[in-house]
C-alpha positions as CSV (number, residue, x, y, z in Angstrom):
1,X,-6.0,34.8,28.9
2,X,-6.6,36.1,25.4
3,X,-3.1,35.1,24.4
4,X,-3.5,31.9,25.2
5,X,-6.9,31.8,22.9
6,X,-5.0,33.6,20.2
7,X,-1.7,31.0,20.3
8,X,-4.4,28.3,20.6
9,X,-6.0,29.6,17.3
10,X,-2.6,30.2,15.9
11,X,-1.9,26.5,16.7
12,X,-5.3,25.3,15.2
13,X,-4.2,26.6,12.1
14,X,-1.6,24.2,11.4
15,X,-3.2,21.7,12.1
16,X,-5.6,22.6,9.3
17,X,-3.2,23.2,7.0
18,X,-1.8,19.2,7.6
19,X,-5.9,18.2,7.6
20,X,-6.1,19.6,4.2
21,X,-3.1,18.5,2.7
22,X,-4.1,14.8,4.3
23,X,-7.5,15.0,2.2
24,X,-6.2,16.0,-1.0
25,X,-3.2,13.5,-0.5
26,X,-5.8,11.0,0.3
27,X,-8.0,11.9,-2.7
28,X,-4.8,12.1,-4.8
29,X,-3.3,8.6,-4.4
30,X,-6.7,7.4,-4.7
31,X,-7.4,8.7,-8.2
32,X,-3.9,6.9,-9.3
33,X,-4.1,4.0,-7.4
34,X,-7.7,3.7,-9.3
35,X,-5.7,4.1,-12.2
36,X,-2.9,1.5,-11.5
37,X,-5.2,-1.1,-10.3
38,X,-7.4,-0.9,-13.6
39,X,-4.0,-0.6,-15.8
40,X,-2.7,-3.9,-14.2
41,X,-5.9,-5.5,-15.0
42,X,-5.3,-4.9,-18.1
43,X,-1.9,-6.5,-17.9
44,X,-3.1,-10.0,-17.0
45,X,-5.5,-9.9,-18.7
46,X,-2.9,-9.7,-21.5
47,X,-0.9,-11.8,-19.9
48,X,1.9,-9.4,-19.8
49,X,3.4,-8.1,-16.5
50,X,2.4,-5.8,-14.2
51,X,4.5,-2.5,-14.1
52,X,5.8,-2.1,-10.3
53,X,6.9,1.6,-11.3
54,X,3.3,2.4,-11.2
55,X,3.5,2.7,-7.3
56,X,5.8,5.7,-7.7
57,X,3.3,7.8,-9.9
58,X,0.2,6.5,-6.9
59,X,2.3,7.7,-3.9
60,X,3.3,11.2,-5.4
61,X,0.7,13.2,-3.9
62,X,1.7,12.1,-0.4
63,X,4.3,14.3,-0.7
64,X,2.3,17.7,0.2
65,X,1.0,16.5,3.2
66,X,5.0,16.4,4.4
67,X,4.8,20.4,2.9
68,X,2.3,20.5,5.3
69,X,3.5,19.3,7.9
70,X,7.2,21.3,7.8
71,X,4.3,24.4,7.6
72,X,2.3,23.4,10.7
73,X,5.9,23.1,12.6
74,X,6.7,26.6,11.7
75,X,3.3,27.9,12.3
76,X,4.2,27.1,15.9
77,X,7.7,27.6,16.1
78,X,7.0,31.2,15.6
79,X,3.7,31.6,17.1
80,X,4.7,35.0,19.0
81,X,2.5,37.2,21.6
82,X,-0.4,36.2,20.1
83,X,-2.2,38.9,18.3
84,X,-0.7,38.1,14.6
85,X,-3.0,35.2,14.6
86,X,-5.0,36.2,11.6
87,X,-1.9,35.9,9.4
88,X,-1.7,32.2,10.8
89,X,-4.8,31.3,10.3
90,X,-4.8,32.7,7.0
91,X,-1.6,30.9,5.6
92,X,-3.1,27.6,7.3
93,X,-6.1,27.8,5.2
94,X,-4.5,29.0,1.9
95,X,-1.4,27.3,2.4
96,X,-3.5,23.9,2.9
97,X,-5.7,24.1,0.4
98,X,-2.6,24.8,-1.8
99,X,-1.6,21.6,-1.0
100,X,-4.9,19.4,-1.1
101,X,-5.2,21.0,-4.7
102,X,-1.8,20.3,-6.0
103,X,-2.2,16.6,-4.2
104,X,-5.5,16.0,-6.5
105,X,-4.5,17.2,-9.4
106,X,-1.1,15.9,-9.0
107,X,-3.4,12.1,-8.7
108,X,-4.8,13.3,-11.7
109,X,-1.7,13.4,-13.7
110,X,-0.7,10.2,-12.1
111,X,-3.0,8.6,-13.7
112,X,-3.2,9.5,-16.8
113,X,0.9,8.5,-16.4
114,X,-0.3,5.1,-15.1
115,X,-2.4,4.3,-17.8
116,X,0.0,5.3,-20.7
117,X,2.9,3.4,-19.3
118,X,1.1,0.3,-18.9
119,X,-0.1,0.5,-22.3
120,X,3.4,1.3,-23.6
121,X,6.0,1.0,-21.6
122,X,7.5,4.0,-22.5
123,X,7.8,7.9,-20.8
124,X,8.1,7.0,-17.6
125,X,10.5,9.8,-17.2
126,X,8.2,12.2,-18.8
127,X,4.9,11.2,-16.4
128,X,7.4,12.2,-13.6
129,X,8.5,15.3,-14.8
130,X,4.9,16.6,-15.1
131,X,4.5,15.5,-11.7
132,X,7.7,17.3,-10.3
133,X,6.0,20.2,-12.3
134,X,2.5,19.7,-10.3
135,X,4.7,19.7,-7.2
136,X,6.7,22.6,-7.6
137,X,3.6,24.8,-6.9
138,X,3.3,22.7,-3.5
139,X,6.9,23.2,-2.5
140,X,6.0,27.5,-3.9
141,X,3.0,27.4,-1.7
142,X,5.3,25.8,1.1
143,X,8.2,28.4,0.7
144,X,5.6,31.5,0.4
145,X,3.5,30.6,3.6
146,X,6.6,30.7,5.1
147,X,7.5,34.4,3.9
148,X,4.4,35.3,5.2
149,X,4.6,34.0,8.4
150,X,6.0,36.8,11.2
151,X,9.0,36.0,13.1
152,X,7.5,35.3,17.1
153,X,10.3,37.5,18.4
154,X,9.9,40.2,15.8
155,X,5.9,40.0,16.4
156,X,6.3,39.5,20.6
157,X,8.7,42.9,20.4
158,X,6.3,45.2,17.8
159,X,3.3,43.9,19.9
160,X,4.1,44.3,23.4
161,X,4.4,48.2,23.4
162,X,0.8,48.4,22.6
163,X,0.3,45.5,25.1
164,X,1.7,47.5,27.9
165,X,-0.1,50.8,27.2
């Protein structure tokens, strides 16, 4: 019974970390697509044309929430006897809000990107390496939740001694 409560907890826990990588994804894209939508604005109103490009600097914080996901399907690929459940619930809280910050801020960046490329055509390679810089602490947040995950065979084996006693 209380393994089942404790994999059920262990379980919740990725779905957190996908919840809170949604949000700040969601929050993310909306801060650049703010951005883009005012910066094409000023385009017509110019009377120049409207950058397409700008959609790839609005839908780069989605990408966490995909970190997320790949963490949620570990969490319960290796969701052992059931008593390591702190550890999951742990690295589905930090590990989420890892990636709900590094969507925002990611957004952020986006923006700013949005706005200066519009204005000048010019950088675009630039605005996306600060971005790929923004993501590489969701992919380091990805690959270190996954270190700290336990292995369910490695976990099931160390725990079921003590189970049996």
């Amino acid at each position: 019974m209380m393994n089942n409560i404790f994999n059920a907890i262990s379980q919740g826990s990725g779905y957190i970390t996908v919840g809170l990588a949604a949000i700040g994804s969601a929050i993310g894209s909306g801060i650049a697509g703010q951005a883009a939508v005012g910066a094409w604005k000023k385009c017509y109103a110019q009377g120049k044309q409207a950058p397409f490009l700008l959609l790839a600097l609005v839908g780069a914080p989605l990408s966490q929430t995909i970190y997320a996901m790949i963490m949620m399907t570990m969490i319960k690929g290796r969701i052992g006897a059931g008593h390591e459940f702190p550890i999951y619930w742990a690295v589905g809280i930090f590990g989420g809000l890892a990636q709900m910050f590094s969507a925002i801020y990611q957004g952020k960046a986006a923006a700013g990107g949005c706005v200066a490329y519009a204005e000048t055509k010019q950088g675009f390679a630039l605005y996306l390496t600060v971005l790929g810089i923004v993501e590489t602490c969701a992919i380091f947040a990805l690959v270190f939740s996954l270190m700290a995950m336990p292995e369910a065979q490695a976990a099931a084996a160390a725990v079921a001694p003590a189970v049996a006693k």
